[in-house]
N, C-alpha and C positions, 0 to 999 in steps of 0.2 A: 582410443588412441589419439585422435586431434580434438579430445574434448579439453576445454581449458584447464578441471579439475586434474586431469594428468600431472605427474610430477616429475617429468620433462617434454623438452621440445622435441616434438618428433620431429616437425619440417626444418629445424637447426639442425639436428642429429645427421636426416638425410639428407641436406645440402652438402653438409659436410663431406661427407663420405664420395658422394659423386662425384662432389668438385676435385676432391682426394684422387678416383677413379678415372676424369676423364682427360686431368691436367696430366695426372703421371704415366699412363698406360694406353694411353689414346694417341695415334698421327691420322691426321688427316690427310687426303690425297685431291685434288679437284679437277677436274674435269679443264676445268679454266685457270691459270694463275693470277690473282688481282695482290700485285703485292701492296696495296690497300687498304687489304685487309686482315685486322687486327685480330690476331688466334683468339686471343684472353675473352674479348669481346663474344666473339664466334663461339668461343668453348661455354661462356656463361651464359648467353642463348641458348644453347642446348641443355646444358642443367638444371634451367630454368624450365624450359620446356617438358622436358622430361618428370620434372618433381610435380608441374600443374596437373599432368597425366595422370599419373598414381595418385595423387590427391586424389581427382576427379573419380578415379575407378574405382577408390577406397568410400568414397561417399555413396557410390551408385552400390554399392555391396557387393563388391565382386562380379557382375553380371557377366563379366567375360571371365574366363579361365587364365592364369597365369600364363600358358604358353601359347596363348591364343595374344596377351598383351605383348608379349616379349616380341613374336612374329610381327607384330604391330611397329614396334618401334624401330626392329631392324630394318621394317621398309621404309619406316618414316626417313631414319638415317639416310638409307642407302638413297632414297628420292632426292634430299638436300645433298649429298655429298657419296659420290659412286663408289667409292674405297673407302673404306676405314679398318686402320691396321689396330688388333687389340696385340701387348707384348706378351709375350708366354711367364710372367712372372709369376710365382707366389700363389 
């Protein structure tokens, strides 16, 4: 899947898609207000973070279970950021 013979970009594909997912269906709530700070900035932080993740799990062969990962990033979120609103679309 991230081998180069592949005849497409997976990590393009899933950036995409995320970025899709967490600019359009995402609010963040903070604990603190820093008007500061820059969503876009904040929202590609997390994108970013999130795609190194999956990489990384996708290399290690699955060693953890899909919903043992997901569990994983909910708390990650919820540790950065105490609310986060997903919208009920689609």
């Amino acid at each position: 899947m991230l081998r180069p013979s592949t005849n497409y970009n997976f990590r393009e594909k899933l950036t995409k898609k995320l970025d899709s997912l967490y600019r359009e269906e995402f609010d963040y709530s903070f604990t603190e207000n820093d008007p500061n700070l820059d969503i876009h900035i904040f929202t590609t932080y997390l994108i970013y973070g999130m795609i190194d993740l999956i990489l990384e799990w996708i290399e290690n062969n699955f060693q953890q279970s899909s919903s043992y990962m997901g569990d994983q990033l909910i708390r990650i979120y919820k540790s950065n950021t105490p609310k986060l609103y997903v919208s009920n679309q689609g």
